[in-house]
C-alpha positions as CSV (number, residue, x, y, z in Angstrom):
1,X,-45.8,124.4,-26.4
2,X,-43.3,122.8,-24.4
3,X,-41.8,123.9,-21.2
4,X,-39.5,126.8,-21.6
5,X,-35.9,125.3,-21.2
6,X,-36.8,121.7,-21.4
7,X,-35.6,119.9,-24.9
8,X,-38.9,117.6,-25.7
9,X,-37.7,114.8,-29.0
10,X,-40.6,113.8,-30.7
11,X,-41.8,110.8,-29.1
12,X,-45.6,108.8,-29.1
13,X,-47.7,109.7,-26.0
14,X,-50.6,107.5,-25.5
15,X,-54.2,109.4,-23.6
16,X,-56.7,106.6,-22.0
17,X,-59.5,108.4,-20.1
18,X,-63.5,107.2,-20.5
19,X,-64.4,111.1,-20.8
20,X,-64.6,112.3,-24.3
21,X,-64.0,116.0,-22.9
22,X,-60.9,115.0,-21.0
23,X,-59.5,112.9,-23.8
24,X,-60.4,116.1,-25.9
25,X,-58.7,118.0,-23.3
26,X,-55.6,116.6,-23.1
27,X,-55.2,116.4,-27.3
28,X,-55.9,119.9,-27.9
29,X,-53.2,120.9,-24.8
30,X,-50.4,118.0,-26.2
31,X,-50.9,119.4,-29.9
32,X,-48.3,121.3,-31.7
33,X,-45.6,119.8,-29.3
34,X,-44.6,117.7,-32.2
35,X,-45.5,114.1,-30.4
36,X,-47.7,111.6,-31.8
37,X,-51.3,111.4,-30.4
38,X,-52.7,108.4,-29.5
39,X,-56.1,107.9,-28.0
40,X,-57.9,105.3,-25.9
41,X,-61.5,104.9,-24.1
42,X,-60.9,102.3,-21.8
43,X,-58.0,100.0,-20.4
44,X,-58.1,96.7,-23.0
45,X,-58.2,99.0,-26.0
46,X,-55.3,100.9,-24.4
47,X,-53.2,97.4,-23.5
48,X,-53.8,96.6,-27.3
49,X,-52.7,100.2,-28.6
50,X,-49.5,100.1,-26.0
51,X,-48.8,96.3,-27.6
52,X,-49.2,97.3,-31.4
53,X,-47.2,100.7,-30.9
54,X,-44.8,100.9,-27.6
55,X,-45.5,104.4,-27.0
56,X,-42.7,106.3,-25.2
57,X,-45.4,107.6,-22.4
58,X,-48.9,107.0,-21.5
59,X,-51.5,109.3,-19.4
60,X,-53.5,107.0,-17.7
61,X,-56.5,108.0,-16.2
62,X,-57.0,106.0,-12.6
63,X,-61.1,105.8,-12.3
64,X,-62.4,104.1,-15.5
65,X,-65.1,101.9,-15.5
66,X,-64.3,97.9,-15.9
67,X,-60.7,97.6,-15.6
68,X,-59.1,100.4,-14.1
69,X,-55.7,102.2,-14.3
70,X,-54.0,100.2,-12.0
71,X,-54.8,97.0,-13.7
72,X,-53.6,98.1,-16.8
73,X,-50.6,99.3,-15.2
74,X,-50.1,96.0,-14.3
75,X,-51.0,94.7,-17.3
76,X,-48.8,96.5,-19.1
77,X,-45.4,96.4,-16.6
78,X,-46.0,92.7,-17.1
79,X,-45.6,92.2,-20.7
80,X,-41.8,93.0,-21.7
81,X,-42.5,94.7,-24.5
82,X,-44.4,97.5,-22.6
83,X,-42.6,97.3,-18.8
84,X,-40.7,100.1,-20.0
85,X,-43.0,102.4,-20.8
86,X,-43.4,105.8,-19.0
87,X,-46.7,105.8,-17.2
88,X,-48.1,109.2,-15.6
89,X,-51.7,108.4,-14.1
90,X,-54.7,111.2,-13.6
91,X,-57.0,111.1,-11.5
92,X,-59.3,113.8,-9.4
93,X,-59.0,111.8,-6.3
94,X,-56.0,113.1,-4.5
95,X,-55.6,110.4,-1.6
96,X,-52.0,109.8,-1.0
97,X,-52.5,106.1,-0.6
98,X,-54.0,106.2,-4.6
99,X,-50.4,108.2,-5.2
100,X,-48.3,105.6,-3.3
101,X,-49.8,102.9,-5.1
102,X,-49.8,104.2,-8.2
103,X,-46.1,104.6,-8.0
104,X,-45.4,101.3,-6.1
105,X,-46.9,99.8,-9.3
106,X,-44.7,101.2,-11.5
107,X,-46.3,104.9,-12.8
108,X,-43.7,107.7,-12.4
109,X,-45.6,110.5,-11.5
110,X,-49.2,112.0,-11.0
111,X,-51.4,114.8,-12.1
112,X,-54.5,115.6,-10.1
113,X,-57.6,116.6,-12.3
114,X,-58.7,118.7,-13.6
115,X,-56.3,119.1,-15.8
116,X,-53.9,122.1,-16.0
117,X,-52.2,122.5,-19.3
118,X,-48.8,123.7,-18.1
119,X,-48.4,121.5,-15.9
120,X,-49.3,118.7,-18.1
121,X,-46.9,119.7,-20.3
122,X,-44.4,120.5,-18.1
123,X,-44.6,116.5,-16.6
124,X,-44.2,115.0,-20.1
125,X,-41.1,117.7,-21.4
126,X,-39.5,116.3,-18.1
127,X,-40.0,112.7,-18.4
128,X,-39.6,112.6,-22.0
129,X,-36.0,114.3,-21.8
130,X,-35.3,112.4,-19.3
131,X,-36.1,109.4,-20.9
132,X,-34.2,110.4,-24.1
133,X,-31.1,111.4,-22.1
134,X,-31.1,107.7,-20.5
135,X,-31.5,106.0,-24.0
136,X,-28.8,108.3,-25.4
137,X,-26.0,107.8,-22.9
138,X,-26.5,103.9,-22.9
139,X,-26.1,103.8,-27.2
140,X,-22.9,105.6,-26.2
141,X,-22.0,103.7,-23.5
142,X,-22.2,100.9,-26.2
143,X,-21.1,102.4,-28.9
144,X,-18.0,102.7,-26.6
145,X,-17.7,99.2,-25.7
146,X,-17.6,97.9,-29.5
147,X,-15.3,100.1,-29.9
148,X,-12.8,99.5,-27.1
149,X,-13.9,95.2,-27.8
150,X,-12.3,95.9,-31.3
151,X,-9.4,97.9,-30.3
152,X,-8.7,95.2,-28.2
153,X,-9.3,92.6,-30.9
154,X,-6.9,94.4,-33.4
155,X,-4.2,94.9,-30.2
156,X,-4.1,91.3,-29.5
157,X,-3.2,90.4,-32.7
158,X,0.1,92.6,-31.8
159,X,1.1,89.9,-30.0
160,X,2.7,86.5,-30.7
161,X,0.5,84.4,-32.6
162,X,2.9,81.8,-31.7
163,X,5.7,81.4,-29.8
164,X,8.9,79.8,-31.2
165,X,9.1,75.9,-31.2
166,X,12.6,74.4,-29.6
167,X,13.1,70.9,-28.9
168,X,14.0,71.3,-25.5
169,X,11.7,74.1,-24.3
170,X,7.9,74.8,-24.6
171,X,7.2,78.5,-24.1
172,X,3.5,79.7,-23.2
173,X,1.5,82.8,-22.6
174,X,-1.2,83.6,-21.4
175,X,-3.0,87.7,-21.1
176,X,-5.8,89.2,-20.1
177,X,-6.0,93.0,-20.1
178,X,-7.8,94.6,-17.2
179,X,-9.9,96.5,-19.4
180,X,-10.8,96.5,-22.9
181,X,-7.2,97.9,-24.4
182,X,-4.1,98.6,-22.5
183,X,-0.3,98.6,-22.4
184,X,0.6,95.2,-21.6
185,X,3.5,93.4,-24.0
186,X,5.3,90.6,-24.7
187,X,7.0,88.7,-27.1
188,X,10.1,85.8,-27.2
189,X,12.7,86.7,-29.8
190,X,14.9,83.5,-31.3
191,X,18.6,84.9,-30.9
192,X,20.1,82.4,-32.8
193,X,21.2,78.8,-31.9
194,X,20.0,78.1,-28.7
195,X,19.3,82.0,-27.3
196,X,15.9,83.4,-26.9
197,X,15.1,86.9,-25.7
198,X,12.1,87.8,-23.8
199,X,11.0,90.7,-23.7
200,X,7.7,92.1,-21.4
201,X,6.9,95.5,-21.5
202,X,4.1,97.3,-19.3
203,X,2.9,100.6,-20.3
204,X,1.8,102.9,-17.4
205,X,-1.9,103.9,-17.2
206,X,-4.9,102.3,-19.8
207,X,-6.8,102.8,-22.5
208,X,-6.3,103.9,-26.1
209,X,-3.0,105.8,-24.9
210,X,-1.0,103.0,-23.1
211,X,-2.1,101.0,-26.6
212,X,-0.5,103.5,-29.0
213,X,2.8,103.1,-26.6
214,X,2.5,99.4,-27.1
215,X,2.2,99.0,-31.0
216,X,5.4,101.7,-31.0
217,X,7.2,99.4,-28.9
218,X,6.7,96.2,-30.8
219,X,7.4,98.3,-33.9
220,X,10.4,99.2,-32.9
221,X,11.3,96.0,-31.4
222,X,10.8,93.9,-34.9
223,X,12.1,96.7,-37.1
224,X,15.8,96.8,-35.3
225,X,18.4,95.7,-37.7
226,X,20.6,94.0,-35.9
227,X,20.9,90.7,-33.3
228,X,18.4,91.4,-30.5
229,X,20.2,89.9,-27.9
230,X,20.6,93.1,-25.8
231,X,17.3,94.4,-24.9
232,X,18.3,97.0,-22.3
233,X,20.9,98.4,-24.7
234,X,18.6,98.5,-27.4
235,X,15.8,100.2,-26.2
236,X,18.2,103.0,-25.0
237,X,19.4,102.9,-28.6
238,X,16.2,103.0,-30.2
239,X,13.5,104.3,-28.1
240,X,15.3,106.7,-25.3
241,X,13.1,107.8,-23.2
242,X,9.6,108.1,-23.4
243,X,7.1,111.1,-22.7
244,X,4.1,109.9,-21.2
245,X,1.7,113.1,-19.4
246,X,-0.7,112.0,-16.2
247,X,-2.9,113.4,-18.4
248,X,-3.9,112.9,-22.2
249,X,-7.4,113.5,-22.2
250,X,-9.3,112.2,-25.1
251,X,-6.5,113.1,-27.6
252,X,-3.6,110.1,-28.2
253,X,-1.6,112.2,-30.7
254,X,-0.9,114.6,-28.3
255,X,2.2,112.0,-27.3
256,X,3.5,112.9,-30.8
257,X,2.8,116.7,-30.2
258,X,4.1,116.3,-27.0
259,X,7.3,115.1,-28.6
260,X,10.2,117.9,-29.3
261,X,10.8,118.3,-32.7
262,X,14.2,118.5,-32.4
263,X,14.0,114.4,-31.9
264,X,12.2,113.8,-34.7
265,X,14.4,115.4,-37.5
266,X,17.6,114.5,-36.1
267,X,16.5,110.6,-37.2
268,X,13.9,110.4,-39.1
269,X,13.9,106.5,-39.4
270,X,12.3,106.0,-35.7
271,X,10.5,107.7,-33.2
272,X,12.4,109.4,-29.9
273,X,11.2,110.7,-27.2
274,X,12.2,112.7,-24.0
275,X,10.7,113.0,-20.9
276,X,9.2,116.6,-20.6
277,X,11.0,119.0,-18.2
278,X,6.8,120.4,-16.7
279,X,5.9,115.9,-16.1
280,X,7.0,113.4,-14.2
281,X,7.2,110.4,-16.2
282,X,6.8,106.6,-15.5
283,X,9.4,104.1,-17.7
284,X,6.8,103.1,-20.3
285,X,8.6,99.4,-20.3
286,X,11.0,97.6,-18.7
287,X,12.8,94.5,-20.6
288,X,15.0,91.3,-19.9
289,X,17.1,89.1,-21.6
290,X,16.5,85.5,-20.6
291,X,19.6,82.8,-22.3
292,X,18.4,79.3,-22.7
């Protein structure tokens, strides 16, 4: 069984030793741990095994006769379909120049023969959780990033897909967020005749927070009724002040939790907010009226 306290997933372990009684050895001590058993006699019947199946871990006996464990380390670190497989060697020499050059090659760790089941076992629960651990957090890690790329994909097209054409004045843009999503805005409003307002807004902090401020902003921006041409007056009209906390944690509703309630039935048609009396708050955006 495995190592009290160590969480083992079921994974394919790969045994090469030229002795039948330690490749028997080894079996009967791996069994009922729920891996896959795979068995070799020598190293070029082990490089073809490791090829066909990419076994999460191999025990590699050192001393075989022909091509030894080192060379089918190397073998194996060279191919990139096998460089990343977990290698522990055995061997009943003990040198420490064998155990340096072992792991200079490549193996992560050693096991002296003969073999002692517990600790056998106790070397692969390690390196196996380990392994799975590492494999885990980076499909999160990109899990994460498609997900921030897309955020960012559907928060760009927020922004002008165009800017408004004039015969005597070509506006441009250009943005790049710092990270995947953030707070950044900006937009040019025609005024009527020959006025255009600009507005640029810059949400404190990053991340999937500063991006929910952003979308409310332009929301509220495009969905005022009247002539735009005072920004200043209208975001104190429409917006007040805004709540922001240092801290939001994972959860971007809590702005609208955050929110007294007060603010929200006394007009339903937008969304107020008011800086909390426990948080200092930042000025989510700051606007300007430009006359052309």
């Amino acid at each position: 069984m495995p190592a009290e306290g160590i969480a083992t997933p079921p994974s394919t372990i790969l045994i090469v030793d030229d002795s039948p009684t330690n490749l028997q050895v080894l079996i009967r001590t791996l069994s009922g741990t729920g891996h896959r058993i795979l068995a070799a006699k020598d190293g070029p019947t082990a490089i073809d095994i490791a090829r066909r199946t990419q076994p999460d871990l191999i025990l590699l006996d050192v001393m075989m006769p022909g091509m030894d464990g080192f060379e089918v380390l190397r073998k194996l670190k060279s191919k990139p379909d096998t460089s990343d497989t977990l290698v522990i060697f055995l061997s009943a020499r003990g040198e420490v120049a064998d155990k340096v050059s072992g792991l200079e090659l490549g193996a992560i760790d050693y096991v002296t023969k003969p073999i002692q089941g517990e600790e056998v076992l106790a070397r692969v629960a390690a390196h196996l959780s380990r392994r799975h651990l590492e494999r885990e957090l980076r499909d999160n890690r990109d899990r994460l990033d498609r997900e921030l790329a897309g955020a960012a994909r559907m928060q760009r097209q927020l922004l002008p897909a165009a800017m408004p054409p004039h015969e005597s004045i070509t506006f441009g843009s250009y943005y790049q967020t710092s990270r995947h999503a953030g707070g950044d805005y900006y937009d040019v409003l025609p005024l009527g005749g020959d006025r255009f307002g600009i507005l640029v807004a810059d949400v404190s902090g990053h991340g999937a927070p500063a991006a929910i401020v952003m979308a409310m902003i332009r929301a509220v921006v495009h969905t005022y009724p009247g002539v735009a041409d005072d920004p200043s007056g209208q975001y104190k009209e429409r917006v007040g002040s805004v709540t922001y906390p240092a801290r939001v944690g994972n959860d971007p509703h809590a702005l609208v939790r955050n929110s007294r309630k007060q603010d929200l039935e006394s007009e339903p048609s937008t969304l107020a907010y008011r800086r909390s009396k426990t948080a200092r708050c930042k000025e989510c955006c700051s606007a300007a009226r430009t006359a052309v």
